[in-house]
N, C-alpha and C positions, 0 to 999 in steps of 0.2 A: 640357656635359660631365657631371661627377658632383656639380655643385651640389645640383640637386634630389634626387638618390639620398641624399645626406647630410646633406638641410637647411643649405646655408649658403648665408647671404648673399654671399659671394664667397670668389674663389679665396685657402684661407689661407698657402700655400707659393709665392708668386710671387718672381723673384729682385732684384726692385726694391725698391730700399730704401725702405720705405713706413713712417713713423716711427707710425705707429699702429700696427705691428707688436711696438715696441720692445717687450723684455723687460726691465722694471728688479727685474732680481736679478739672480745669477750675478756674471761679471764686468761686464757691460752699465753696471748702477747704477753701480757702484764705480767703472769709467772715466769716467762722466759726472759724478761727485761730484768726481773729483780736478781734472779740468777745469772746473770753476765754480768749485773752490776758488782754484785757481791762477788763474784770469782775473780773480774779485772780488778778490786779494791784490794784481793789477796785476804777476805776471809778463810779463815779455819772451818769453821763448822758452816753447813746451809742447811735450812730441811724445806721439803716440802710434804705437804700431807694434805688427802683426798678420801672419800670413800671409794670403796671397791667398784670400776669402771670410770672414775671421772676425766683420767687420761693420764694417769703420771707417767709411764711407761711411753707414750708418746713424746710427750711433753720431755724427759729425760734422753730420747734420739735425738727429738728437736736439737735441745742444746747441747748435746754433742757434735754434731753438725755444723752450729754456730760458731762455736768456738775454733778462735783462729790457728793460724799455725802456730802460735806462742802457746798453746798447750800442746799438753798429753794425756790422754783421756783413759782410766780402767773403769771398764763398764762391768760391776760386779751382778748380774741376774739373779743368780743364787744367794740367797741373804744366812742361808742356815748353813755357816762354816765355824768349825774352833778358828781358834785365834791364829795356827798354824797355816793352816788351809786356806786363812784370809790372807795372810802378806806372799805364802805363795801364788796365789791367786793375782794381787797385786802387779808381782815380779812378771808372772808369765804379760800380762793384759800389755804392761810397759815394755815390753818386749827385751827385758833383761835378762842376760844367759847368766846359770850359771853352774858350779862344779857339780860332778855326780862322782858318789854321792854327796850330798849337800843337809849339813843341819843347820839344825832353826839358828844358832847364833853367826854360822856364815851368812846365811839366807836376808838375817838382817845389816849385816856390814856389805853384803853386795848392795840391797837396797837402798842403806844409808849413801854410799859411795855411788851411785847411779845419779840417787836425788842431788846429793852437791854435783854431779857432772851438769844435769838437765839446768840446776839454778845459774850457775857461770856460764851456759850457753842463752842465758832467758827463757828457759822453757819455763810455765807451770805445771804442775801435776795436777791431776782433779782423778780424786774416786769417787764414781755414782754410785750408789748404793743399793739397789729398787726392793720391794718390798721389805723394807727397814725395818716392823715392825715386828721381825720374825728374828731379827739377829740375835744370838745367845749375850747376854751380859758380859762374859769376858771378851767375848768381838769386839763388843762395843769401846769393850777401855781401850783395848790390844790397838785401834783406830784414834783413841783420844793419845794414848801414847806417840801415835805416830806423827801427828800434829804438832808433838813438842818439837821434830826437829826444824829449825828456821837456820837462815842465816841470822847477821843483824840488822838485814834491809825485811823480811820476810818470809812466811810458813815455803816449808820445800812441799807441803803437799795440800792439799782444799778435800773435805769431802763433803759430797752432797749427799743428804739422806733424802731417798723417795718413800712414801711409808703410808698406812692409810690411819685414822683416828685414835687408833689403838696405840701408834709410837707414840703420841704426848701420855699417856699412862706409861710406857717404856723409862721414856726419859723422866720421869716424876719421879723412879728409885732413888733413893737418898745413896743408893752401892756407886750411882754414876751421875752424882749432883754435877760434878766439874766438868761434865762432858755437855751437861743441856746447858753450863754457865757460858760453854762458848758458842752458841748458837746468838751467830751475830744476827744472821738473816733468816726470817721465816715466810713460809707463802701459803696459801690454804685455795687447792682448788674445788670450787664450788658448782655444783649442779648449775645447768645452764636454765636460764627463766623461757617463756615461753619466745618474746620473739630473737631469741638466741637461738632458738632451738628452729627455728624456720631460718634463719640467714646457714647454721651449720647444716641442715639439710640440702641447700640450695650451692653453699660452697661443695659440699661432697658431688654434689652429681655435678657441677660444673667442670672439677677437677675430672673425675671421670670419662668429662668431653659430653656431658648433655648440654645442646646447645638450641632446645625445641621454647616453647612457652612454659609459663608454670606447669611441673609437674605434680607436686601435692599442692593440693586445695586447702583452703583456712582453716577447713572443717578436721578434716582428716591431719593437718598440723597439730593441730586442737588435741587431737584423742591422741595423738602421738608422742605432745609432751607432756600430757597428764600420766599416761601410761608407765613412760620411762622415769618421769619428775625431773628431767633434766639428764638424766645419768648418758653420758656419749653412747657407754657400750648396749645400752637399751636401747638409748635410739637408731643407735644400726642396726640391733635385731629387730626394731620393729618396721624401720622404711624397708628394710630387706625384704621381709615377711609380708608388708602391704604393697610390695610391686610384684612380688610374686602374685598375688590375688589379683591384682589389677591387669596382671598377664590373663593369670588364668580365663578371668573374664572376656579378655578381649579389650580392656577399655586402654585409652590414648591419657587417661590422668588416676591418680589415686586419689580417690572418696575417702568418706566417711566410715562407709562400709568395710573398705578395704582396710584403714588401717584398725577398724573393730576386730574383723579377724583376729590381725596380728595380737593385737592386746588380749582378746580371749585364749590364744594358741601360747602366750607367753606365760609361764609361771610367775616370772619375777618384775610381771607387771600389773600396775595397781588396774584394779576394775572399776573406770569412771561411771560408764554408764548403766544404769537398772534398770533400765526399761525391757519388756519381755523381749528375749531373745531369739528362741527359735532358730532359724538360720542364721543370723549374727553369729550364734555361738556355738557351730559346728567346729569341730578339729578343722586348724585351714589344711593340715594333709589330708585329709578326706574332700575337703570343698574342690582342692586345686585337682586330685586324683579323679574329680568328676566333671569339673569344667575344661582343664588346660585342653589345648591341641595336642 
């Protein structure tokens, strides 16, 4: 595609959360600091919550990752499980074996007898949660119950919830008040402003191995973060989208022009500019299908 036209070693705007991507400034660092603080203090509950694309899913590899060998990490993706399905789930992530066949009340004496193993060796336990805000109600206790076991130094397990705006209306039910009472720590990731949104562009393509002069121009930054309003996963579809065009063309930097396309070409971005369009606001698959090499 436009790898070679811009010297990179790979694609820097892909919409996978690729934690070699991360950016620790902004808000990035700061939610991953509150979250190691609160997991090494041995809270119970964590949440964090974002709108759809602002990174939690990265941001959640991140600090998996971080975390030292004194943990042990189940990284639960699927948030829509009975309560069943959740501690087995649990058991498999922590690599706990156990009898076949196995019911729910052995399932939780392996469990429980695992967590007192991992506590007497210093292990902690952490379950990530990711889109939190889809878990069925009894999940959610089934998790608050599991939190009751501690020794009398501290919780034998930590969960983090990732979740987007809608989990603070989750936790608001009065069915699971005692479950939000122990949300020691909370973290809100927020849309990046605009010159956030130029350092995160300029981090991606460096990470990537762009090592040339500025690639996007102020202009073309400009319609880029109006477009997305900040949202990460916006703005990789639309630098994506405006280097495509700037291939297409032939040019060594992306314009204004370039990343207008993208913002015309995207749905789920907002339309800054009014002025008559004409070719501005051609499908850029039709633009690139007539320009590229």
């Amino acid at each position: 595609m436009y790898l070679q036209h811009f010297r990179l070693r790979e694609l820097p705007f892909t919409l996978t959360p690729d934690t070699a991507f991360f950016m620790e400034r902004a808000g990035y660092l700061d939610g991953l600091n509150v979250l190691l603080v609160a997991l090494r203090s041995g809270e119970g509950f964590v949440k964090v919550v974002g709108e759809v694309g602002t990174g939690k899913t990265l941001l959640c590899r991140r600090l998996i990752n971080a975390l030292g060998e004194e943990f042990r990490c189940a990284y639960l993706p699927n948030p829509y499980l009975s309560p069943a399905s959740l501690l087995l789930s649990v058991v498999e992530e922590l690599g706990i074996g156990l009898p076949t066949p196995c019911t729910q009340h052995q399932l939780l004496r392996r469990l429980n007898a695992a967590l007192l193993q991992f506590a007497a060796a210093g292990t902690r336990v952490v379950v990530c949660l990711d889109e939190a805000q889809a878990v069925p109600l009894q999940t959610l206790e089934v998790l608050r119950l599991l939190t009751n076991l501690e020794t009398e130094k501290r919780k034998l397990v930590q969960v983090v919830l990732f979740g987007q705006p809608e989990l603070d209306g989750v936790l608001d039910k009065p069915s699971i008040r005692q479950l939000r009472q122990r949300i020691s720590f909370s973290y809100e990731l927020l849309p990046l402003n605009r010159d956030s949104v130029e350092v995160y562009l300029a981090h991606r393509l460096a990470v990537a191995g762009y090592e040339g002069v500025r690639l996007f121009n102020r202009r073309a930054v400009d319609v880029i973060a109006r477009g997305s309003r900040g949202v990460p996963r916006l703005i990789n579809i639309l630098a994506h989208k405006s280097l495509m065009a700037a291939y297409g063309q032939g040019a060594g930097t992306v314009e204004r022009r370039h990343a207008q396309l993208a913002v015309d070409d995207t749905a789920d971005a907002r339309i800054v500019h009014t002025r008559a369009r004409g070719w501005f606001g051609a499908r850029l698959s039709h633009w690139l299908a007539g320009h590229a090499s």
